[in-house]
C-alpha positions as protocol buffer text, in pm:
chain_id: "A"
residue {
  index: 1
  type: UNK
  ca { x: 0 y: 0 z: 0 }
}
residue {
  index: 2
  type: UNK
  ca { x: 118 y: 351 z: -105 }
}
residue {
  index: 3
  type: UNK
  ca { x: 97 y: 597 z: 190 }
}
residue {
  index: 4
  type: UNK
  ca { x: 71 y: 979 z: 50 }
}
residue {
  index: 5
  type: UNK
  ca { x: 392 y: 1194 z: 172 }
}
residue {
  index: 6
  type: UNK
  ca { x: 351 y: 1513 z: 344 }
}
residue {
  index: 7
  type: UNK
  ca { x: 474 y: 1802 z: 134 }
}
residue {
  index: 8
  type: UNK
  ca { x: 699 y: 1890 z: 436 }
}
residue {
  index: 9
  type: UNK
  ca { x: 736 y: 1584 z: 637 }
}
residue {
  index: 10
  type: UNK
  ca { x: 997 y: 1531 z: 885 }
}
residue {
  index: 11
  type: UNK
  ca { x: 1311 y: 1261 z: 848 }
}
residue {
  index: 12
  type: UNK
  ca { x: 1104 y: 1073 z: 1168 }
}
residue {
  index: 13
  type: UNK
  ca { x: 792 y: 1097 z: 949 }
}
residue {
  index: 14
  type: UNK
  ca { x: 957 y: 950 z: 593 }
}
residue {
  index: 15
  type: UNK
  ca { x: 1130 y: 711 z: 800 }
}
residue {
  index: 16
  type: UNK
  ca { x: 798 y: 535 z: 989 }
}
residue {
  index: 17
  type: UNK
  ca { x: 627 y: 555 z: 628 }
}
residue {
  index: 18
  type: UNK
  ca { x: 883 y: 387 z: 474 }
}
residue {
  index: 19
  type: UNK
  ca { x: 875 y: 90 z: 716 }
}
residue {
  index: 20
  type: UNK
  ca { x: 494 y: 125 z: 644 }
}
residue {
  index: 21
  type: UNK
  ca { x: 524 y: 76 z: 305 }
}
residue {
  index: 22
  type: UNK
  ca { x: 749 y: -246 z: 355 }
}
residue {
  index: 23
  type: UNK
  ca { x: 557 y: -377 z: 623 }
}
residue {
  index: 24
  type: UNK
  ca { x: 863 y: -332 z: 895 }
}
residue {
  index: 25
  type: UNK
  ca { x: 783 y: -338 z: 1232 }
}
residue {
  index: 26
  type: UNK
  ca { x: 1011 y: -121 z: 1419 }
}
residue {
  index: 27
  type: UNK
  ca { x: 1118 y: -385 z: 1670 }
}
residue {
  index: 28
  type: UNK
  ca { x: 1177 y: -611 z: 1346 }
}
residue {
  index: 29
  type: UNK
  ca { x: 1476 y: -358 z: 1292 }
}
residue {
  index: 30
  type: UNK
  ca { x: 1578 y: -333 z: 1623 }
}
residue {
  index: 31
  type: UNK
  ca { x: 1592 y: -753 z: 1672 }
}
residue {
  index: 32
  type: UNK
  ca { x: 1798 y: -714 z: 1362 }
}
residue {
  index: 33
  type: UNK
  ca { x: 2032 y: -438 z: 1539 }
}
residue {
  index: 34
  type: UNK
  ca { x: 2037 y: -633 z: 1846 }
}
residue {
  index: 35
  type: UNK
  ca { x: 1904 y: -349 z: 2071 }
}
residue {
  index: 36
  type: UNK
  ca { x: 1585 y: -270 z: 2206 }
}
residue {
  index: 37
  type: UNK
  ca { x: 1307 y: -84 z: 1992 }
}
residue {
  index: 38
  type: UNK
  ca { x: 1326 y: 164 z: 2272 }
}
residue {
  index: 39
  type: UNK
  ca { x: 1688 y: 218 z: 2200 }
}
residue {
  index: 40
  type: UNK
  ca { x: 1630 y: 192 z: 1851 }
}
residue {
  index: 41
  type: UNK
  ca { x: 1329 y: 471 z: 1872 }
}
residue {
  index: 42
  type: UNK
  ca { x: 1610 y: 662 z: 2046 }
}
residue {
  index: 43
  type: UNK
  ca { x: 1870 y: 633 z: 1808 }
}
residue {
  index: 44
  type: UNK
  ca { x: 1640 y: 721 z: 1513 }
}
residue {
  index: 45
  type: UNK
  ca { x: 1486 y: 1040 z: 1746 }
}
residue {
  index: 46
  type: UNK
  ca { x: 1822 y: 1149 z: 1824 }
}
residue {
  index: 47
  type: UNK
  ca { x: 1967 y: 1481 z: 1679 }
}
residue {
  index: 48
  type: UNK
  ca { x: 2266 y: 1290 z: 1524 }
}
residue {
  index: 49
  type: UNK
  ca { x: 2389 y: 901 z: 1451 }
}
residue {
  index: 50
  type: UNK
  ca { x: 2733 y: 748 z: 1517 }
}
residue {
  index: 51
  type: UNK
  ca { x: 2947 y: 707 z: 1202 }
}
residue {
  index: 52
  type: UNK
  ca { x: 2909 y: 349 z: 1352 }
}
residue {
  index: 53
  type: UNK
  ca { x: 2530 y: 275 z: 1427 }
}
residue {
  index: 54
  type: UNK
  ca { x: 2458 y: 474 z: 1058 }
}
residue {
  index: 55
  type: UNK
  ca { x: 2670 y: 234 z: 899 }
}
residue {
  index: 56
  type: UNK
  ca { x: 2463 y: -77 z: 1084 }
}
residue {
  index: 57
  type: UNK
  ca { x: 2138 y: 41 z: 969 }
}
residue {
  index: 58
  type: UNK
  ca { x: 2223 y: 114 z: 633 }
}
residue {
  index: 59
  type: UNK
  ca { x: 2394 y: -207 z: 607 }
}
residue {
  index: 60
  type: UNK
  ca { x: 2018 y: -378 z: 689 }
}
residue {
  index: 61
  type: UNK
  ca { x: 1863 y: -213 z: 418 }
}
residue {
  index: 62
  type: UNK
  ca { x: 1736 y: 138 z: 560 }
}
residue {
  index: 63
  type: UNK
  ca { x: 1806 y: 409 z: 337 }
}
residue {
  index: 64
  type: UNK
  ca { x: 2043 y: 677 z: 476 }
}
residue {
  index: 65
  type: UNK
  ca { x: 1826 y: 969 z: 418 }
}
residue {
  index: 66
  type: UNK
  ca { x: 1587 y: 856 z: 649 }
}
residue {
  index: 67
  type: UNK
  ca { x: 1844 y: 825 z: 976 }
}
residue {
  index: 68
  type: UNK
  ca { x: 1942 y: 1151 z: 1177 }
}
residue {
  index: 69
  type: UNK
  ca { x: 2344 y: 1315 z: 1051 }
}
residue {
  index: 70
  type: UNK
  ca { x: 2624 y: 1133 z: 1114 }
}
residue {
  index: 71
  type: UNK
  ca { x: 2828 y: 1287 z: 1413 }
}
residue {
  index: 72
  type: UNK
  ca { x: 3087 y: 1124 z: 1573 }
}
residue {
  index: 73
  type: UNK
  ca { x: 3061 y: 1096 z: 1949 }
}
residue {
  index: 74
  type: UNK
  ca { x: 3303 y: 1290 z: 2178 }
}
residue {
  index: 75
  type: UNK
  ca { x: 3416 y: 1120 z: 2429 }
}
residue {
  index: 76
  type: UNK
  ca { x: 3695 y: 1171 z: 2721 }
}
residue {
  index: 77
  type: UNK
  ca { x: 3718 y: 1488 z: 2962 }
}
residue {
  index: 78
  type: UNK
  ca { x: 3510 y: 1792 z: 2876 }
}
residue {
  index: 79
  type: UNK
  ca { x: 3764 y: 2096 z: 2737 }
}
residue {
  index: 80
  type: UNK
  ca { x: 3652 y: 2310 z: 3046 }
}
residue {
  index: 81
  type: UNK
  ca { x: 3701 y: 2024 z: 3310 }
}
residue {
  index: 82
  type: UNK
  ca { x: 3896 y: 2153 z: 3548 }
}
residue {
  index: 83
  type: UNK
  ca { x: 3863 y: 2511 z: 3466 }
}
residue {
  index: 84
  type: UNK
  ca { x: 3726 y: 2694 z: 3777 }
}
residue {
  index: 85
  type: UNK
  ca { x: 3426 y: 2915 z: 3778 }
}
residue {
  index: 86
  type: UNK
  ca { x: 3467 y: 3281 z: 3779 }
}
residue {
  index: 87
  type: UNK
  ca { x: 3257 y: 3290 z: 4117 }
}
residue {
  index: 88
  type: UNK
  ca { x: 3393 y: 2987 z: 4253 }
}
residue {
  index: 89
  type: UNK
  ca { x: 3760 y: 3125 z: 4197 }
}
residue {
  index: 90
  type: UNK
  ca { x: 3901 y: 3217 z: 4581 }
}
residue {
  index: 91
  type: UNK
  ca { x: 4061 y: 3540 z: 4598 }
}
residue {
  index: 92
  type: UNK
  ca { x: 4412 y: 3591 z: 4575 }
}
């Protein structure tokens, strides 16, 4: 079944009508993934994607249009860790 799509439809909103179209549950996609469809509703919801977790999706068939930017996680120490507030800072 062809579902109509919005003139201006979100990436969220293309995404759950093209699982519609294919008759793809999302927890079908998220067995696939091996997380949980709440993770997986997460991951899709999320302002960006790992390079990684893109990559996995695609790989299963879902078009990479549909998935939130790629952005690679920062991880380690925040730049300002350690950097002491300007009303914290003890008088000299």
């Amino acid at each position: 079944m062809e579902y109509p799509m919005p003139k201006k439809s979100s990436r969220n909103t293309r995404l759950r009508i093209w699982l519609l179209e294919r008759d793809i549950a999302l927890r079908t996609v998220a067995e696939a993934l091996g997380v949980s469809r709440q993770r997986l509703s997460y991951i899709v919801n999320a302002p960006t994607i790992t390079p990684q977790m893109h990559k996995r999706i695609c790989d299963i068939g879902i078009p990479g249009d549909l998935l939130p930017p790629v952005a690679p996680r920062k991880y380690g120490p925040d730049k300002m860790q350690g950097t002491p507030c300007p009303h914290h800072a003890t008088a000299v």
